[in-house]
LUMFIZA-623156 format. One record per residue (C-alpha): x, y, z; residue in three letters. Coordinates in steps of 0.25 Angstrom, whole numbers, plus 2048, in hexadecimal, padded with zeros to 3 digits. Layout:
% LUMFIZA-623156
XYZALA;...
END
This chain:
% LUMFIZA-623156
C2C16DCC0UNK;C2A161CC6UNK;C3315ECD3UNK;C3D152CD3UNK;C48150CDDUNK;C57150CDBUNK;C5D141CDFUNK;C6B13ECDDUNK;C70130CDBUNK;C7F12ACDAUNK;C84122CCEUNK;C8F116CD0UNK;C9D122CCEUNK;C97129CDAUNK;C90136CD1UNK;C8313CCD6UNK;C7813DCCCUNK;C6B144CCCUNK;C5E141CC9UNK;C52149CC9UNK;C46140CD0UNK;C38144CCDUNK;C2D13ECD8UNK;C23134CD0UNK;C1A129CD4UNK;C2311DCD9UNK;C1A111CD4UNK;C1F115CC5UNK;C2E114CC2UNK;C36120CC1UNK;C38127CB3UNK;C46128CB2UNK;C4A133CA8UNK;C59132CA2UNK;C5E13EC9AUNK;C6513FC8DUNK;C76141C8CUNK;C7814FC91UNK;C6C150C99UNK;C6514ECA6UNK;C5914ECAFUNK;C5215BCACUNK;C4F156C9DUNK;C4314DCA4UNK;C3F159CAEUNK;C3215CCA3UNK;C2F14DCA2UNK;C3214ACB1UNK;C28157CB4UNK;C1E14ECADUNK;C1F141CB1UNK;C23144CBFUNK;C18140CCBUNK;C12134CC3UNK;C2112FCC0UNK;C2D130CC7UNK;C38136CBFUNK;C47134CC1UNK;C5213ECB8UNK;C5E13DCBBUNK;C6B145CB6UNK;C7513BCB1UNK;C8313DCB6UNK;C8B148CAFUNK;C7B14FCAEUNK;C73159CB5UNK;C73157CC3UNK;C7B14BCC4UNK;C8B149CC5UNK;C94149CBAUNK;C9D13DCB8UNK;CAC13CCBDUNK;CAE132CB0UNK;CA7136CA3UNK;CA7127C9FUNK;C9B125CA8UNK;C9012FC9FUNK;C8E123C96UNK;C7C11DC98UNK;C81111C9FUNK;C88119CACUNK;C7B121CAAUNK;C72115CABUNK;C7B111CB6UNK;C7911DCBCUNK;C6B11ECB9UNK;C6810FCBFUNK;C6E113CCDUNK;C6511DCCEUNK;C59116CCDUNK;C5F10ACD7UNK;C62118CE2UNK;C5111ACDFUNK;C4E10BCE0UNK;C4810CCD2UNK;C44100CCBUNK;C3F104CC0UNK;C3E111CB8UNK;C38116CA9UNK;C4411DCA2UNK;C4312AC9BUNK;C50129C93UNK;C54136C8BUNK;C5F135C80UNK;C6B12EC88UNK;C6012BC92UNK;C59122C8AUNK;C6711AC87UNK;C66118C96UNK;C5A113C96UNK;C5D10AC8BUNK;C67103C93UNK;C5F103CA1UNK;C560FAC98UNK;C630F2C94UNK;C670F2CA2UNK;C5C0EFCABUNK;C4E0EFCA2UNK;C470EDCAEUNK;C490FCCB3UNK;C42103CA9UNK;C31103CAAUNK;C3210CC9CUNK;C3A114C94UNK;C3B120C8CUNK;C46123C81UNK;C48130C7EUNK;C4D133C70UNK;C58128C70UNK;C59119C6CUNK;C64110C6AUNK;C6A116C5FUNK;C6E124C5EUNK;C6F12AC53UNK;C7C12FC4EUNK;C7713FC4AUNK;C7313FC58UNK;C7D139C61UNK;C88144C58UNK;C7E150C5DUNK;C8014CC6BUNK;C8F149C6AUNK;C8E157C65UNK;C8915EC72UNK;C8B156C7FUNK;C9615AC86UNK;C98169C80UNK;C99170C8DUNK;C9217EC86UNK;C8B187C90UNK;C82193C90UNK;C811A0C98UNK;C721A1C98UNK;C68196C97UNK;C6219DC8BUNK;C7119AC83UNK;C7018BC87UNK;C6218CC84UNK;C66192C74UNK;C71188C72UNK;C6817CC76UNK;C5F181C6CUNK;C6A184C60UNK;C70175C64UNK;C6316EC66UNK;C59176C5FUNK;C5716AC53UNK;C53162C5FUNK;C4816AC65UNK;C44173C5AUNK;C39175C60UNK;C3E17BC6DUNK;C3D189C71UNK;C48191C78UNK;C4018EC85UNK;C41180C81UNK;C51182C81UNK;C5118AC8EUNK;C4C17CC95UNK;C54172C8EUNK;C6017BC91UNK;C5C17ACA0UNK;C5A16CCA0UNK;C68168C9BUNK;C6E175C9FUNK;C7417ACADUNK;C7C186CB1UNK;C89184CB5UNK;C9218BCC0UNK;C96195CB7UNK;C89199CB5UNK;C89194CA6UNK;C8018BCA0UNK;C8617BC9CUNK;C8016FC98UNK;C7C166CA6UNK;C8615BCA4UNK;C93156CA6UNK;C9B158C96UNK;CA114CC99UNK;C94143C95UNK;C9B145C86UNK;CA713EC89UNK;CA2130C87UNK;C9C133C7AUNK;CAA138C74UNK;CB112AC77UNK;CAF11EC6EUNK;CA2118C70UNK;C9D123C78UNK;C91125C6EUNK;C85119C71UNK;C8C10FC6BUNK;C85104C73UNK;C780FDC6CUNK;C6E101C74UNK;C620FBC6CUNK;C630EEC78UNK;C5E0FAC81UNK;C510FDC79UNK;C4F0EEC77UNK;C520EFC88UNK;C440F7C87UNK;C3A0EFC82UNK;C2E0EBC8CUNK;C300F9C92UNK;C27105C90UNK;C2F10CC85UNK;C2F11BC7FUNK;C3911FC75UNK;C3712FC72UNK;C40135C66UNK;C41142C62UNK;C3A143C53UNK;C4914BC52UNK;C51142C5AUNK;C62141C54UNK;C62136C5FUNK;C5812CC5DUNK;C5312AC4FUNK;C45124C4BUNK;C49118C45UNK;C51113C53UNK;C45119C5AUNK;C3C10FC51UNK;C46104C53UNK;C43107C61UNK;C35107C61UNK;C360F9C58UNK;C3F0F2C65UNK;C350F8C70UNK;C270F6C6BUNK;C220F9C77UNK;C29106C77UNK;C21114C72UNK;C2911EC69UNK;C2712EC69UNK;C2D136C60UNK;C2E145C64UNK;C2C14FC59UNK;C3615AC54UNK;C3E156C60UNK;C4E152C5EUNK;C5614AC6AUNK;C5014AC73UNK;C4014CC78UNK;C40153C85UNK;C34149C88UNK;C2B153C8AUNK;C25154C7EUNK;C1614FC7BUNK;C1B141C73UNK;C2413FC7EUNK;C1B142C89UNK;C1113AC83UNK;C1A12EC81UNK;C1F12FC90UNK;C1112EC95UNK;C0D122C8DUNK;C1B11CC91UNK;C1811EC9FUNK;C08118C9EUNK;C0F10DC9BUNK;C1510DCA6UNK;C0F110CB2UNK;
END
């Protein structure tokens, strides 16, 4: 596995955040990869691996994920104290300018980095989401996130990914399962295995305009003159293939991938993915 280095950084409230920091060439910008809701930076460690050397590749843990610390106030897990959080990051580092890997949630972040301050992005990826979500999709996530289940062997929380996700991946093997589960797994102090993240990320969707809510297509239309590719899951509840054609239709610059017998969403390692990230990045640098 490739090395990276553990870097801390401190948002506005005073929390310590971490970031994994793979070394790269410095006369390219950074790829910053942002994970989905209830995940953190090991999602990218396959794509990090791959990339890393001829890029620089930046993954941090939200707050309230993975390595980074959790949120006195559960107000603040909403993508613009992320952004924020995110932005503050990239100021500590002295980073102009960055191409953004934005999974799920992630990609809502991106979106708005591109409403906020266009000039920071050098290319995107969006990774099975889009403005709209769909409604079938935002119900399975509301679901899940936040049920604090744990698991006394990584085999059981490999089994229940698989019986609670298997539609998603249904091509997935229980080694398959065995990984994911240590990517968005961890074992706790009591020797049980729990989801890596703070429960509290649910409360904001259970209050009154907790879901999206906002009109994000001005952050697609924020896109447009930057190297663009929007990946979908060819089973993806989340983005669906007409908002993914609408897409296309605003940034006609941008590429589409679709990822075949793959629901919400593509790890990114996949061959349409990887060929899609490469021909992103020629464009590039």
């Amino acid at each position: 596995m490739t090395d990276y280095a553990d870097r801390f950084w401190t948002s506005r409230d005073g929390l310590k955040l971490h970031y994994r920091d793979y070394a790269g060439r410095d006369d390219r910008p950074p790829v910053l990869c942002l994970p989905g809701l209830t995940r953190n930076a090991r999602d990218f460690a396959d794509v990090a691996a791959r990339l890393a050397g001829e890029w620089r590749v930046i993954c941090p843990d939200l707050r309230g994920r993975g390595d980074s610390a959790y949120a006195k106030d559960s107000a603040s897990y909403n993508p613009l104290q992320y952004v924020d959080d995110v932005t503050l990051l990239l100021e500590q580092e002295g980073i102009e300018r960055v191409v953004a890997f934005g999974t799920s949630l992630g990609g809502l972040m991106t979106m708005i980095m591109a409403m906020m301050a266009p000039q920071r992005l050098a290319g995107a990826l969006l990774n099975d989401v889009g403005p709209e979500i769909e409604p079938e999709g935002l119900e399975r996530i509301r679901g899940y996130v936040g049920q604090g289940r744990n698991f006394p062997t990584w085999m059981h929380a490999a089994r229940a990914l698989e019986e609670s996700q298997g539609d998603v991946f249904p091509d997935w093997e229980i080694a398959d399962w065995l990984a994911m589960a240590k990517r968005c797994m961890v074992v706790g102090s009591n020797g049980r295995i729990h989801f890596d993240y703070d429960m509290r990320i649910a409360e904001p969707f259970s209050k009154p305009g907790g879901e999206a809510g906002v009109d994000m297509w001005p952050g697609v239309a924020s896109l447009a003159g930057c190297p663009v590719l929007l990946v979908r899951g060819e089973l993806s509840q989340i983005l669906s293939a007409a908002t993914l054609e609408r897409m296309t239709a605003m940034l006609p610059g941008a590429e589409a991938v679709t990822v075949p017998r793959v629901g919400h969403a593509p790890m990114l390692d996949e061959p349409e993915a990887v060929t899609g990230i490469d021909r992103l990045l020629a464009r590039i640098g």
